[in-house]
TIRO-2110 file (N, C-alpha, C; in Angstrom, 1 decimal):
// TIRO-2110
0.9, -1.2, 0.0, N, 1, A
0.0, 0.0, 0.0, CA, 1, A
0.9, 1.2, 0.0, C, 1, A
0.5, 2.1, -0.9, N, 2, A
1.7, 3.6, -1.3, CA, 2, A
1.6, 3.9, 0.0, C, 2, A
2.7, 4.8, 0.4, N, 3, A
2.4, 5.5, 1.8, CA, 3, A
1.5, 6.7, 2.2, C, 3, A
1.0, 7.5, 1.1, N, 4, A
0.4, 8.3, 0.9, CA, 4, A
-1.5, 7.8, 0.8, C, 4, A
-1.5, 6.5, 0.4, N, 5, A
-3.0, 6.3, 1.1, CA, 5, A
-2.9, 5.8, 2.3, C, 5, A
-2.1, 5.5, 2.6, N, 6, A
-2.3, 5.2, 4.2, CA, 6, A
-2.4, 6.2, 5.1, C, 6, A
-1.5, 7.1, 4.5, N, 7, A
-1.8, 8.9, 5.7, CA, 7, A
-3.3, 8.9, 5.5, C, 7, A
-4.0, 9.3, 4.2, N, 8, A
-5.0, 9.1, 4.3, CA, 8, A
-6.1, 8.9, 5.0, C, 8, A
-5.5, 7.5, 4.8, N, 9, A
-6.5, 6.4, 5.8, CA, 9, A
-6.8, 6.8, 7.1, C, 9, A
-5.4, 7.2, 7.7, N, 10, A
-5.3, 7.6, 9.4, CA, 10, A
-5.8, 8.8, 9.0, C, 10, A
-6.2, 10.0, 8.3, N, 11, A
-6.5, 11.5, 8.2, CA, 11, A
-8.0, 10.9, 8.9, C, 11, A
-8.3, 10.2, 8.1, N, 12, A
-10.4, 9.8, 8.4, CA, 12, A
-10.1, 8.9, 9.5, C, 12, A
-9.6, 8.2, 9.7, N, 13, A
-9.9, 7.6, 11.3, CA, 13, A
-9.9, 8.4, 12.2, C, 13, A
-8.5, 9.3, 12.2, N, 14, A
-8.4, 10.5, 13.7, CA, 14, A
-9.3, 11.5, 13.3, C, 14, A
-10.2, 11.8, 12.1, N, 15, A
-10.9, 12.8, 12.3, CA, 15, A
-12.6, 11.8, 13.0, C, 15, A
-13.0, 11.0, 12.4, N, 16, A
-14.0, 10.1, 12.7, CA, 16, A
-14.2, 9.6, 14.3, C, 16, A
-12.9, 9.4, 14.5, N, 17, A
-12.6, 9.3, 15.8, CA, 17, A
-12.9, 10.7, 16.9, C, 17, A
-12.5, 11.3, 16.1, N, 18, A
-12.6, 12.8, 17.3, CA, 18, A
-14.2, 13.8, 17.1, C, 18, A
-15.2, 12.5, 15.7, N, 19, A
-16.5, 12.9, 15.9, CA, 19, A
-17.5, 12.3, 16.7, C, 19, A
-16.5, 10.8, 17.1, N, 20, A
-17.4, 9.8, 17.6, CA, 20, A
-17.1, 10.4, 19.5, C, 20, A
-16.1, 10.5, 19.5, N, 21, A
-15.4, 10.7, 21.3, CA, 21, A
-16.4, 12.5, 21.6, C, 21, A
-16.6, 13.0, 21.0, N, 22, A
-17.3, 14.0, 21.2, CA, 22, A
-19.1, 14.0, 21.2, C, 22, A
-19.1, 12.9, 20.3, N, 23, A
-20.9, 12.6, 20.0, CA, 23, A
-21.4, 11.7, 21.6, C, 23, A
-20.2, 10.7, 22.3, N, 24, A
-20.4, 9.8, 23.1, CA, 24, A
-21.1, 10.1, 24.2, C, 24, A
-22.4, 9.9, 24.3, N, 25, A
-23.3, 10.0, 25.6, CA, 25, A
-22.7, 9.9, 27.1, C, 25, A
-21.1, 9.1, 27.4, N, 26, A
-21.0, 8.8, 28.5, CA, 26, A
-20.1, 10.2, 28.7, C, 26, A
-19.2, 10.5, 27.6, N, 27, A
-18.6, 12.1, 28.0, CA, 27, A
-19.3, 13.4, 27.9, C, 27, A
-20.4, 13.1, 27.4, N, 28, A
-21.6, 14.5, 27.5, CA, 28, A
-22.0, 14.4, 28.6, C, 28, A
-22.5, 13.1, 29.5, N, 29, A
-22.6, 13.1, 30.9, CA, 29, A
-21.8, 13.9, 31.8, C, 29, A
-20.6, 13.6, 31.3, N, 30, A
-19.4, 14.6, 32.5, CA, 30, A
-19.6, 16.0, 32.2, C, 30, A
-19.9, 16.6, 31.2, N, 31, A
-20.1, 17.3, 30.8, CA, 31, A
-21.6, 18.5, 31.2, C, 31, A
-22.3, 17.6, 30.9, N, 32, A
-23.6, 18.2, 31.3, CA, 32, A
-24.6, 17.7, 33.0, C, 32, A
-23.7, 16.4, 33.3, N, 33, A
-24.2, 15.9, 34.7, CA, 33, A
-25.2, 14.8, 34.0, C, 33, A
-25.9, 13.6, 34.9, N, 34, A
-25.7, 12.6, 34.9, CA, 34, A
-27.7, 12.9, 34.7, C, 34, A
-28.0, 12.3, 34.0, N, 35, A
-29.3, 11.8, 33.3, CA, 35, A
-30.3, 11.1, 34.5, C, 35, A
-31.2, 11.4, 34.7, N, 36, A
-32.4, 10.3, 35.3, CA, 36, A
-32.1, 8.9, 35.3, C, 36, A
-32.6, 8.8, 33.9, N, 37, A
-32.4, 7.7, 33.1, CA, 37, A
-31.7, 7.6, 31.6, C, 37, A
-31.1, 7.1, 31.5, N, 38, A
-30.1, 6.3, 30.4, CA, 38, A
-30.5, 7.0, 28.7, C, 38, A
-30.2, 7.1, 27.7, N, 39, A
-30.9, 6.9, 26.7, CA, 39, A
-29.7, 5.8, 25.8, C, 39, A
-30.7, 5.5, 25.5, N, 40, A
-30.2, 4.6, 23.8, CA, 40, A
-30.0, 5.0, 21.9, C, 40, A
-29.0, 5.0, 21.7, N, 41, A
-28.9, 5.8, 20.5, CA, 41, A
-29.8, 4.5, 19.4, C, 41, A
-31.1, 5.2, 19.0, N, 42, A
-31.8, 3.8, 18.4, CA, 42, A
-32.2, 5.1, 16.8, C, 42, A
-32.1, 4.4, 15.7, N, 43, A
-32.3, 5.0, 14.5, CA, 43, A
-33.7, 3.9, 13.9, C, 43, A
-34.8, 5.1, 13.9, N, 44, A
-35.9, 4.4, 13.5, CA, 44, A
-37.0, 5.8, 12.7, C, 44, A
-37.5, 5.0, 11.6, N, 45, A
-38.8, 5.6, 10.8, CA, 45, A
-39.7, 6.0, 11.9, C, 45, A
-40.2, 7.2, 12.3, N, 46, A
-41.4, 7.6, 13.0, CA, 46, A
-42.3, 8.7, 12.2, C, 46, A
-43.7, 8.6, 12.6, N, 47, A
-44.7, 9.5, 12.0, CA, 47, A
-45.0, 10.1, 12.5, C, 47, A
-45.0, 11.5, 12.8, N, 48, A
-45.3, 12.2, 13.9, CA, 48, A
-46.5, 13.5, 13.2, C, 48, A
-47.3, 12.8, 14.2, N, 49, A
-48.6, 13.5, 14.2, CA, 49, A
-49.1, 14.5, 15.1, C, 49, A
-49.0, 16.2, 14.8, N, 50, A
-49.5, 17.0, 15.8, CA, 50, A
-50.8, 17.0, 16.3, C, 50, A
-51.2, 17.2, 17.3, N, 51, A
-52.3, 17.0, 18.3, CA, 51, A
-52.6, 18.6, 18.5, C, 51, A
-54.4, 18.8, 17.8, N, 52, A
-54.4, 20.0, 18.5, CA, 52, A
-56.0, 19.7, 19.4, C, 52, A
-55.8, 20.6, 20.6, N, 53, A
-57.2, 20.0, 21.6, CA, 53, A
-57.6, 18.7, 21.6, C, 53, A
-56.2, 17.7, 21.7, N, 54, A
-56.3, 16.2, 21.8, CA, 54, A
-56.7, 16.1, 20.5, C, 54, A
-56.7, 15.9, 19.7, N, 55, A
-57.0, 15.4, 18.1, CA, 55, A
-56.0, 15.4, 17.4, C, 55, A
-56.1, 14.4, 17.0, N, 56, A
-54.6, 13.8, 15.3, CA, 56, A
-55.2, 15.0, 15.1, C, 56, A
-54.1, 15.7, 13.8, N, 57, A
-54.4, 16.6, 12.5, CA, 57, A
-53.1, 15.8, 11.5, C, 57, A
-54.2, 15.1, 11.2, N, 58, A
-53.8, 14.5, 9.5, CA, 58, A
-52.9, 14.9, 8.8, C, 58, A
-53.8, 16.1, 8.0, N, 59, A
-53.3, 16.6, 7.4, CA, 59, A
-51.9, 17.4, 7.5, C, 59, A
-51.4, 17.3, 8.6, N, 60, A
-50.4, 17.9, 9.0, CA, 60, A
-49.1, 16.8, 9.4, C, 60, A
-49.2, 15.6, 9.3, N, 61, A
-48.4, 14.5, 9.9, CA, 61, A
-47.1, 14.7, 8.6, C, 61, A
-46.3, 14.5, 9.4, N, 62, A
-45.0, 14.2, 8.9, CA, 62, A
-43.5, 12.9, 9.4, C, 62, A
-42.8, 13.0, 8.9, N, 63, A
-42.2, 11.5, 9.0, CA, 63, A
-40.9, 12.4, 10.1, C, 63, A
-40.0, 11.3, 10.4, N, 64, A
-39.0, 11.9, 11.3, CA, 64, A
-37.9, 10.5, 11.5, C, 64, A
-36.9, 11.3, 11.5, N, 65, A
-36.0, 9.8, 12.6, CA, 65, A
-35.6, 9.5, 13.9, C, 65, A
-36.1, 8.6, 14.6, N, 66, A
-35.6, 8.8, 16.1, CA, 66, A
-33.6, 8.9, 16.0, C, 66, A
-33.6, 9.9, 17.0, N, 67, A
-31.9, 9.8, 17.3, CA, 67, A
-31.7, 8.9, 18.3, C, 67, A
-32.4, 9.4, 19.8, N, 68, A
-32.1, 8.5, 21.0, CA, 68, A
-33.6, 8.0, 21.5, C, 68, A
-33.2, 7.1, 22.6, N, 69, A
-35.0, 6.6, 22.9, CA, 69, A
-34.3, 6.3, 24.5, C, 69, A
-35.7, 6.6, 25.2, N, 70, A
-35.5, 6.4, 26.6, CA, 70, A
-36.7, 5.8, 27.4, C, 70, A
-36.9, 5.4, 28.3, N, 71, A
-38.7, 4.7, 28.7, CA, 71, A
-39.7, 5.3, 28.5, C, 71, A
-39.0, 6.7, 28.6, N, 72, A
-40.3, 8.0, 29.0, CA, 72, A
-40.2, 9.4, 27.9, C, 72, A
-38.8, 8.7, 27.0, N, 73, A
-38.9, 9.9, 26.3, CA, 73, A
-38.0, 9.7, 24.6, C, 73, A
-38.1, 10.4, 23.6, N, 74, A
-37.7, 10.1, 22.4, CA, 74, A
-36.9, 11.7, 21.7, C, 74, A
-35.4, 11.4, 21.2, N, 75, A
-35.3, 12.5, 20.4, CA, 75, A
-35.6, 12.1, 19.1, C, 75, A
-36.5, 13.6, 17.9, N, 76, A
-36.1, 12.9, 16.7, CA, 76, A
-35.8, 14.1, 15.9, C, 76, A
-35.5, 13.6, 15.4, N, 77, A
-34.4, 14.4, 14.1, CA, 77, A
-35.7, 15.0, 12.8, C, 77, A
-36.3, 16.5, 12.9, N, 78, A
-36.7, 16.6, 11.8, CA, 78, A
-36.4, 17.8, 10.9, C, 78, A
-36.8, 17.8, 9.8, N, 79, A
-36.3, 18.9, 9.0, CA, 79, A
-36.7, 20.2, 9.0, C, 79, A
-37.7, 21.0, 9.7, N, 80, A
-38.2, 21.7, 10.0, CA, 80, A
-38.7, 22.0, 11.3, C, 80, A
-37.9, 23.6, 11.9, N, 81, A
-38.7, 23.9, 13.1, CA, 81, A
-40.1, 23.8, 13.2, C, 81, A
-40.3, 23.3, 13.7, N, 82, A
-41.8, 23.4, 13.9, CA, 82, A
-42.6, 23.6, 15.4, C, 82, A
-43.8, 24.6, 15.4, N, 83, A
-44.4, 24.8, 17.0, CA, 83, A
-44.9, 23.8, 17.3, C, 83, A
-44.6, 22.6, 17.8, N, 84, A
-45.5, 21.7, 18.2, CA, 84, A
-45.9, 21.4, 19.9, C, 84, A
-47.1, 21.1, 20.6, N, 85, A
-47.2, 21.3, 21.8, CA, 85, A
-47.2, 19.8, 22.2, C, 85, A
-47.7, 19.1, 21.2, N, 86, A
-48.2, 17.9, 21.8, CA, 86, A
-48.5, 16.7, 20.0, C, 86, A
-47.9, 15.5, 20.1, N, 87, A
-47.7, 15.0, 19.3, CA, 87, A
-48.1, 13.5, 19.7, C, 87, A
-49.0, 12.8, 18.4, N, 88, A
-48.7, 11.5, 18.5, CA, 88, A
-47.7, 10.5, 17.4, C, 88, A
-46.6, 9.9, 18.2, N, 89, A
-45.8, 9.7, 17.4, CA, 89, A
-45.7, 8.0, 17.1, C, 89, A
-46.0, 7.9, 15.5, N, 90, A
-45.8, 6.2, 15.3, CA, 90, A
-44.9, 5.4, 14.8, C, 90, A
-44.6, 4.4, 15.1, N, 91, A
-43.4, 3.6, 15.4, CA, 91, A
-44.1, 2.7, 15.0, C, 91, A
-43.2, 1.7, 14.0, N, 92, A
-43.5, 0.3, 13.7, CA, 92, A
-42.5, -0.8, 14.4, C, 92, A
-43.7, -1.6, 14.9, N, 93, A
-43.4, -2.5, 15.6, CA, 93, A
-44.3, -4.2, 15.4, C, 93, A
-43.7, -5.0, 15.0, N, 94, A
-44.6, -6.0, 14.6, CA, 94, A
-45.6, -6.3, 14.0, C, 94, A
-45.3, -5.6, 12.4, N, 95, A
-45.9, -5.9, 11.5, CA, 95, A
-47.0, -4.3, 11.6, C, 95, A
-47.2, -3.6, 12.8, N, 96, A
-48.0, -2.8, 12.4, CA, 96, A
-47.4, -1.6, 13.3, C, 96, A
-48.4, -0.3, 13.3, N, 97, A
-47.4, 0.8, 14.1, CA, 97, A
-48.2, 1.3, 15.0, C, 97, A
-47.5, 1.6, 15.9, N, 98, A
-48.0, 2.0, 17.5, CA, 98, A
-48.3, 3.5, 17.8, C, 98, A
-48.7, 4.0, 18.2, N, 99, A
-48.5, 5.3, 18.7, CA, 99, A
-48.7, 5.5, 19.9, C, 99, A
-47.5, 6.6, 20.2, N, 100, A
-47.7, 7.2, 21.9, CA, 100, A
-47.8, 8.2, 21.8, C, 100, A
-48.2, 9.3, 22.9, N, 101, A
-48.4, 10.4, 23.3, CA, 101, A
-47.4, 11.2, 23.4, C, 101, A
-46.9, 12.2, 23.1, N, 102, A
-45.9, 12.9, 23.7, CA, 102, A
-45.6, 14.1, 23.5, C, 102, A
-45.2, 15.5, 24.9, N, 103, A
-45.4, 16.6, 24.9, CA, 103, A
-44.1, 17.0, 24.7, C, 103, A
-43.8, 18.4, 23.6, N, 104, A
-42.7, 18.6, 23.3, CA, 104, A
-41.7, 19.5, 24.9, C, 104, A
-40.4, 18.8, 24.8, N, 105, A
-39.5, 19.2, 26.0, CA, 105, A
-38.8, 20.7, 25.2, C, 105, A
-38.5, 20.0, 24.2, N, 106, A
-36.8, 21.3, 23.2, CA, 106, A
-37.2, 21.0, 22.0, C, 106, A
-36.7, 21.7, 21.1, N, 107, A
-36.5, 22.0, 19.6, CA, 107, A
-35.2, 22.6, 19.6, C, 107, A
-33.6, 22.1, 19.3, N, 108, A
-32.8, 22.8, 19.1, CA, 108, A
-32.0, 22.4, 17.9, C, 108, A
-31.6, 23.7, 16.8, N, 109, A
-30.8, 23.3, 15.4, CA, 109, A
-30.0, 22.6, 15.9, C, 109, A
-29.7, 21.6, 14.7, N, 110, A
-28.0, 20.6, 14.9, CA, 110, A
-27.3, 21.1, 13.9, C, 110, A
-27.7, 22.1, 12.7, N, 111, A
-27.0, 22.4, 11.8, CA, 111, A
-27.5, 21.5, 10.2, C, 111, A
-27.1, 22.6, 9.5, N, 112, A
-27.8, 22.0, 7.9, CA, 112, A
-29.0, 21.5, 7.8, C, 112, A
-29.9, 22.6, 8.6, N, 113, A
-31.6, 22.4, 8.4, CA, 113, A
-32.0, 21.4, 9.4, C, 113, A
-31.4, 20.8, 9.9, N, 114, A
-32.5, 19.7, 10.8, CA, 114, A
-32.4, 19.8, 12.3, C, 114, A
-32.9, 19.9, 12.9, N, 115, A
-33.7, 19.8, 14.7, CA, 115, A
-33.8, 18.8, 15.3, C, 115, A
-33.0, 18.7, 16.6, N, 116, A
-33.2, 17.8, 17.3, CA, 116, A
-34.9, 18.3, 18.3, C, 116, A
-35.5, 17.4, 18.3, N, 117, A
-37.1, 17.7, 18.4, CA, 117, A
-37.0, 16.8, 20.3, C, 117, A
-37.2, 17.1, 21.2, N, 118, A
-37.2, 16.0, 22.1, CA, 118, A
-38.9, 16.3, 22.9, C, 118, A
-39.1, 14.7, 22.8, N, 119, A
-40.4, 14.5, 23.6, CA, 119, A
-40.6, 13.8, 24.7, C, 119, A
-41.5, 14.6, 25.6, N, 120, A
-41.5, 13.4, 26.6, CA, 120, A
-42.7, 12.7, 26.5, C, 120, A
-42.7, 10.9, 26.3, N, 121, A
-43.9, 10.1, 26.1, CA, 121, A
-44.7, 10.4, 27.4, C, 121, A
-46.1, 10.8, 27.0, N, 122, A
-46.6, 10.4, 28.4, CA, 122, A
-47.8, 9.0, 27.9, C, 122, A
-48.1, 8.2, 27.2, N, 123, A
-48.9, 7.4, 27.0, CA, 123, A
-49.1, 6.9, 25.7, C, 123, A
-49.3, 5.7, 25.3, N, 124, A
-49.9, 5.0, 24.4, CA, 124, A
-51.2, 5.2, 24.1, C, 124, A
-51.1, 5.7, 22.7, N, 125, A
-52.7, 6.3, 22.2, CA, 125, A
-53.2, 4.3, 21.6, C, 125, A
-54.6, 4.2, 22.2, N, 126, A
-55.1, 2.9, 21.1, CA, 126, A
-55.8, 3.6, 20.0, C, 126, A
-55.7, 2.7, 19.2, N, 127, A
-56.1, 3.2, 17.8, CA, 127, A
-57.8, 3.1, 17.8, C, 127, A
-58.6, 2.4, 18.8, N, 128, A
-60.0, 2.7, 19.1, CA, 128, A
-60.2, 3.8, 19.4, C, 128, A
-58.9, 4.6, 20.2, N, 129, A
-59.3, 6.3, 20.6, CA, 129, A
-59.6, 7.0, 19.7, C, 129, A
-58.9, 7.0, 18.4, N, 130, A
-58.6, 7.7, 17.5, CA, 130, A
-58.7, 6.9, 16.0, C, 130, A
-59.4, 6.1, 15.4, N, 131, A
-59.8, 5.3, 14.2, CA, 131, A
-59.2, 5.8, 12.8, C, 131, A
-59.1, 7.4, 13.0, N, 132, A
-58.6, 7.7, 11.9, CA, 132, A
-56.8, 7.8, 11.7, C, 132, A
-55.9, 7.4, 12.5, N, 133, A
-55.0, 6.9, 12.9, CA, 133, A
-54.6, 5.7, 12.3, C, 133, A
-55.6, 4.7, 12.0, N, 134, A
-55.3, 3.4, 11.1, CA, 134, A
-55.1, 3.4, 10.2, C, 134, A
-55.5, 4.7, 9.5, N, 135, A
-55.4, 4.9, 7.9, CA, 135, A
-54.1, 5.5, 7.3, C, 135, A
-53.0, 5.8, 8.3, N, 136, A
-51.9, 6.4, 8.2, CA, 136, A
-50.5, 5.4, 7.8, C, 136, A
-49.9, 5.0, 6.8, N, 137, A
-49.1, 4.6, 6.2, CA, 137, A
-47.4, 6.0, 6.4, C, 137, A
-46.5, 5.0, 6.9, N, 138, A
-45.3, 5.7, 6.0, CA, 138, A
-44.2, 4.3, 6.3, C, 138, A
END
């Protein structure tokens, strides 16, 4: 291997490296102090549905990616700030998708248009609450 791709090679490790040791939940800890509870860096399709006076608005639903997930709470990554108070957010999970409840905590830029959006779950919506919820595909 020339010597000159292998500088390379180490150029993107030590920089990759010094994006991963900075992104790491356990050194943000020391950083920011020590969490309730835990989160999990989980990458998933969600639908997120704004709630106004307790009601889906359809017409208004858009897609998103979870970044982190925790028992009681979910970041997700979307492309637009958006005022949201209260959201129901769907998640596929065996074969069909679920929705929970959840009231917005932050909306803060991460840079190049997209928002980390954080919610706190307070409940699983059933789809008898809300019927027009079944009809939602992404």
């Amino acid at each position: 291997m020339p010597l000159f791709s292998r500088r390379k090679e180490l150029e993107v490790q030590s920089f990759l490296l010094k994006v991963v040791n900075n992104s790491c939940p356990e050194l943000k800890e020391l950083m920011e102090g020590p969490r309730s509870e835990g989160r999990v860096p989980l990458v998933l399709v969600a639908l997120v549905v704004p709630m106004e006076k307790g009601r889906p608005m359809l017409g208004q639903a858009f897609t998103a990616v979870t970044k982190e997930v925790s028992t009681n709470g979910v970041a997700l990554v979307v492309s637009n700030p958006r005022a949201l108070d209260e959201v129901a957010v769907g998640l596929r999970w065996e074969g069909e998708i679920r929705f929970l409840r959840g009231k917005t905590r932050h909306l803060n830029p991460m840079g190049g248009g997209f928002y980390q959006l954080g919610l706190k779950l307070t409940g699983v919506i059933h789809t008898g609450d809300f019927r027009e919820l079944e009809s939602l595909e992404f």
